[in-house]
Each structure stands twice: as structure tokens, then as C-alpha cells.
C-alpha positions in Angstrom: -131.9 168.7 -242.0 -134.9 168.8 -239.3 -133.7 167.6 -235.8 -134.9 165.0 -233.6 -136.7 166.7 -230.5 -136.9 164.9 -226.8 -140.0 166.5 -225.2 -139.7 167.6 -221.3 -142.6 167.9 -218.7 -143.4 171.6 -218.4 -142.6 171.9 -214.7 -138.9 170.9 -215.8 -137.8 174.4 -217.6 -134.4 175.4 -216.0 -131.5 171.9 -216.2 -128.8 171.2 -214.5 -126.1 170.4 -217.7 -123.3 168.7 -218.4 -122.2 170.6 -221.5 -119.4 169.9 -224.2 -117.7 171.6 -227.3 -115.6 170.5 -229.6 -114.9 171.2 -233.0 -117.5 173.8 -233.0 -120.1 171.4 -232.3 -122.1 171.4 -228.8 -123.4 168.8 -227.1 -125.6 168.7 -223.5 -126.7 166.1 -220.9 -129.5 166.7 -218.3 -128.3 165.4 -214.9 -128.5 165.4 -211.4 -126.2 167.9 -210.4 -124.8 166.6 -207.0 -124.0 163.0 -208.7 -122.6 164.9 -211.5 -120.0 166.7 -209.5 -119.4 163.4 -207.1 -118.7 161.5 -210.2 -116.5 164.4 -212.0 -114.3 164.3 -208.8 -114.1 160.5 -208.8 -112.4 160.5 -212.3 -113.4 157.2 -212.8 -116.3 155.2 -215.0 -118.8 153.8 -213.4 -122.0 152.6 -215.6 -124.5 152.1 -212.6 -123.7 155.9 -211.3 -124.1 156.9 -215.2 -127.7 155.5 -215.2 -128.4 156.8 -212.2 -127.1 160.3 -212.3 -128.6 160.9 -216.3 -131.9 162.5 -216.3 -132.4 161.0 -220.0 -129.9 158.5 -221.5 -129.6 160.8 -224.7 -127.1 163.6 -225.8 -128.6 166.8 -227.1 -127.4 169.7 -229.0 -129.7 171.4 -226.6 -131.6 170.1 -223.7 -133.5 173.7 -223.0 -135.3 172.9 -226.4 -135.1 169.5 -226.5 -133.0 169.2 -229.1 -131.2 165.5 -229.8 -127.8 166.2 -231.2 -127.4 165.1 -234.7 -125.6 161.2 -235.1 -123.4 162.5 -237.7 -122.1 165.1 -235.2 -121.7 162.5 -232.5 -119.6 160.5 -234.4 -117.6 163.1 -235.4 -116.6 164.4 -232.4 -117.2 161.0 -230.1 -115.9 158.1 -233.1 -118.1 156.1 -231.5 -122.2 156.0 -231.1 -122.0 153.7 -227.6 -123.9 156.2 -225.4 -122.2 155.7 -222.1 -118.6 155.6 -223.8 -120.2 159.4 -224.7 -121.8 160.1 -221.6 -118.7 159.2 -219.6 -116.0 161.2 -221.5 -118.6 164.7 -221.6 -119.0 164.1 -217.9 -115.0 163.5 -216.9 -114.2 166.2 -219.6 -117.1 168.7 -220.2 -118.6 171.4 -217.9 -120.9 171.4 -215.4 -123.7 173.8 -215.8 -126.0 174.4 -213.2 -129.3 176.4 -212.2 -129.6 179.4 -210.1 -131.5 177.4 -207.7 -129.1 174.5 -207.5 -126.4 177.4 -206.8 -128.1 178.7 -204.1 -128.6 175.4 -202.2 -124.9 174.9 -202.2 -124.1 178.8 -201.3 -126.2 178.0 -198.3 -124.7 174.8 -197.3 -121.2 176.2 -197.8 -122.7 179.4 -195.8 -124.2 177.0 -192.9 -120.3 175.2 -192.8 -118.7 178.8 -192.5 -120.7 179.9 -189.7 -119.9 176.6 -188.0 -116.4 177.2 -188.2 -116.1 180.4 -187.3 -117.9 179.0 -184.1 -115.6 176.4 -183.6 -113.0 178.8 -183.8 -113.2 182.2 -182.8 -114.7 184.4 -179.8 -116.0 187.5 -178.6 -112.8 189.0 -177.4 -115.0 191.1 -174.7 -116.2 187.8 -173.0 -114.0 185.6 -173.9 -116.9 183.3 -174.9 -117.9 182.1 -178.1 -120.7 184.0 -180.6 -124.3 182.2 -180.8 -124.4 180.6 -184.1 -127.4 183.1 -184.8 -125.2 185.6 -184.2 -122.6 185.0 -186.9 -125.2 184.2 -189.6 -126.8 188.2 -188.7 -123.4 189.4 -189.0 -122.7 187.6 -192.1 -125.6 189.1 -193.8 -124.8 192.5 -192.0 -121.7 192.8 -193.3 -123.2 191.5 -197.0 -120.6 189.1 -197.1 -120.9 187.0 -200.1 -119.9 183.2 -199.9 -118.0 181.6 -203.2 -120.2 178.6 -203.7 -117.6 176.5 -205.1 -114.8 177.2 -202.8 -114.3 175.4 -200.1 -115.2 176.8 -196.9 -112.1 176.8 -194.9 -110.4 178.8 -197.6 -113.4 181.3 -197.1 -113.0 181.5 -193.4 -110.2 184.2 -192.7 -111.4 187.0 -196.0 -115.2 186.4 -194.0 -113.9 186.9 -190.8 -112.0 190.4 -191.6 -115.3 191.3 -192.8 -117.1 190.6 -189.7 -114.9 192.8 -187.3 -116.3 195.4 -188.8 -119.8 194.5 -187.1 -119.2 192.3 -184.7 -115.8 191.7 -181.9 -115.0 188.5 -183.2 -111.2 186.9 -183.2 -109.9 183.2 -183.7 -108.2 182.3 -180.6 -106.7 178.6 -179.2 -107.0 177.3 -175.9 -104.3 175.0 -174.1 -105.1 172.7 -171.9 -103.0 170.2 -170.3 -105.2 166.7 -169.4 -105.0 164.1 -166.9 -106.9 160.8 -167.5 -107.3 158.1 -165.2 -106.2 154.6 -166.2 -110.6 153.5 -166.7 -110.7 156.4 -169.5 -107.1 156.7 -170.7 -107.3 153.9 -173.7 -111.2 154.7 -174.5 -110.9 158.4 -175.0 -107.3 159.0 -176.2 -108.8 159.2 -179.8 -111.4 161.7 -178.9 -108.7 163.5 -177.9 -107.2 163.7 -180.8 -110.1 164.8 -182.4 -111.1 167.9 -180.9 -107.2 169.6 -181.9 -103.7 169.5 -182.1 -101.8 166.8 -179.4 -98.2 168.7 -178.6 -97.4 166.6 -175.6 -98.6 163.4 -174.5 -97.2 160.4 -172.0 -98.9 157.3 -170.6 -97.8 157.0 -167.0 -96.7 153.8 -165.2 -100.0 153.7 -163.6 -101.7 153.4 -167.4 -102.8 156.8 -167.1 -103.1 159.2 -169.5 -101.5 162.8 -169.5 -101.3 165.5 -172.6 -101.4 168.8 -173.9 -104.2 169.7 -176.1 -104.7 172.5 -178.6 -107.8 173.3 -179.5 -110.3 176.3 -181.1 -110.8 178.1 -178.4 -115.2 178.5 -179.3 -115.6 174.7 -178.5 -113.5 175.0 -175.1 -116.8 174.8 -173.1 -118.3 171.8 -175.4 -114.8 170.4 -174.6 -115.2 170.2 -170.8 -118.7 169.2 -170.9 -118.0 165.9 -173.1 -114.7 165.1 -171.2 -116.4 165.5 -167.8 -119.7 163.8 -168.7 -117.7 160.7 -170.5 -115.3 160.3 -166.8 -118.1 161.6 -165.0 -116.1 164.4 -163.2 -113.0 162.2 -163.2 -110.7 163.8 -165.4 -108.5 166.4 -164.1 -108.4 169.8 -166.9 -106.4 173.0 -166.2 -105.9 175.8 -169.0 -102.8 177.3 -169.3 
């Protein structure tokens, strides 16, 4: 039996796949590869992603070739021939293949994200001070670490940062600090408080001002003051325990 064939533009050699087997049959979709995983996550159909995220609405037995999987082998495996009743079930079922480029991009955002919390969260232990972002990247790629594309980055964080003591003194370390905000600021800025760490103690004062302790990484201590003191303009009252 001779196969239908879907020709490709040239430029468009290497695909990012959705691919499914079953019953010893394969089949592939070309698709956008950060839709794809955003709508694998979702678990959920949605038509107008579908359209949007397929590069071709058509199921192939191989996209690389352009080969259309056969319809008795569709129906087969799918009992059905209603393409996005297909394309929906390989997608929410099936495995996402990607290219080594597409890898790359998302070892180097998961890489950039890394960097940005160890800088949050750790110091040089000789200054007390946090490392230049440029810093950490040089030591990551001194100490050939090698960042795990699909795992998220906070999991990465502590099995990286072993890795950089070897080049670099690096530690994670918390600062306390216990806050004092006048009654103009207490309401406005209680939830940006909350944002920047952990809240262990925190009273509003018959005056309506505002005092707490605050946890917090101790690399974004300095952006910390800065924000605090800009935002009350030098009324707040900060000391570190």
C-alpha cells in the first residue's frame, strides 16, 4: 500500500513531536512545543489551543518524512476519524518529543532561574554580601554543572550549590529583621512584606502601626532596605537581629 505524504518547507527539518504507540502502530503530530507542554499540564480539551498549538492539522506515522499515518490504522487504534478527538487524546496521553534546540532554550531559562535563586538566597560568607549574578553564572560553568531541563529549578538549587563551593565561597544564609511601620505605610505595605519571606511575628499597635519579624534570604537583604526605605522614604524603622 503507497502512503500519503505531507510535504514540509526545507528550512523545517528537525520537529518538535507529539508522538504515540499503541498496538504497534506509531503515530506523530508536529507542534509548538511550549503550547504542547502548557496544554499537557492543563489535562483538559480545548479546541481553540488545539488549532493553535498544531503545526498541521494531520496525524502522521512520521512527520520527519512526511508520512500521513494510514486511515485504517487510525481507526484502529483511535475508533474514531474526528481529528481533534485524535489530536486531543495523543497530546493528554502521548509523548512529547522535542529538538535539541528547543532543549537548550529551556536548559537556559531553567539555568537563568537557578542563578537568580541562588542570588536571592545565598552569600559570600567572607563579605557577608551577596555574589554578582555574573559571578554565579562563571561559577556554574566553572564547576561544569549541568542543569536538568525538565526539573524544576528549586529542586536543582541545593545539588548546584554543593557544586559551587568547590569554586566559589558561597552559603545560603537568612536574615531577621524585626520592622516598625508607621500608621501612613502599615496597611499599604503589609503585603509586600509578606512577599519578600517568612512573617514569624507580627502585631498592629493601638496607634495603627505596624510591627513584625521578617525572614528573609539573606542575598536580597540590601534590595530589602532599599525598597522599604524608598517606599516610607526613610520612615520605617529596620534593625537585624
Amino acid at each position: 500500500m503507497v502512503q500519503n505524504k505531507q510535504t514540509f518547507d526545507k528550512e523545517k527539518v528537525h520537529f518538535n513531536l507529539i508522538k504515540y504507540q499503541k498496538h504497534g502502530k506509531t503515530f506523530e503530530l508536529a507542534v509548538d512545543p511550549d503550547l504542547a507542554i502548557k496544554y499537557k499540564k492543563s489535562g483538559k480539551r480545548d479546541d481553540e489551543v488545539l488549532r493553535e498549538l498544531l503545526k498541521s492539522e494531520k496525524v502522521f506515522e512520521d512527520v520527519s518524512k512526511g508520512l500521513l499515518a494510514p486511515e485504517e490504522n487510525i481507526l484502529l487504534v483511535f475508533k474514531t476519524d474526528k481529528f481533534f478527538d485524535i489530536a486531543n487524546r495523543m497530546i493528554l496521553e502521548g509523548e512529547i518529543q522535542l529538538t535539541a534546540e528547543y532543549r537548550d532554550k529551556l536548559r537556559d531559562e531553567k539555568r537563568r532561574k537557578i542563578v537568580q535563586l541562588i542570588h536571592r538566597s545565598a552569600i559570600n560568607p567572607k563579605t557577608n554580601t551577596p555574589h554578582p549574578l555574573s559571578r554565579i553564572e562563571d561559577a556554574i560553568l566553572e564547576a561544569k554543572v549541568k542543569v536538568d531541563e525538565f526539573k524544576k529549578a528549586e529542586d536543582q538549587v541545593q545539588e548546584i550549590l554543593a557544586k559551587l563551593k568547590v569554586v566559589i565561597p558561597i552559603k545560603f544564609d537568612e536574615k531577621v529583621l524585626n520592622i516598625h511601620l508607621p500608621l501612613q505605610y502599615a496597611a499599604k505595605l503589609h503585603t509586600l512584606l509578606q512577599s519578600y519571606g517568612k512573617m514569624e511575628k507580627e502585631n498592629w499597635l493601638p496607634d495603627g502601626s505596624f510591627m513584625c519579624k521578617l525572614r528573609i534570604p539573606a542575598g536580597i537583604s540590601n534590595e530589602v532596605f532599599d525598597e522599604l526605605n524608598s517606599k516610607t522614604h526613610g520612615a520605617i524603622n529596620i534593625e537585624i537581629e
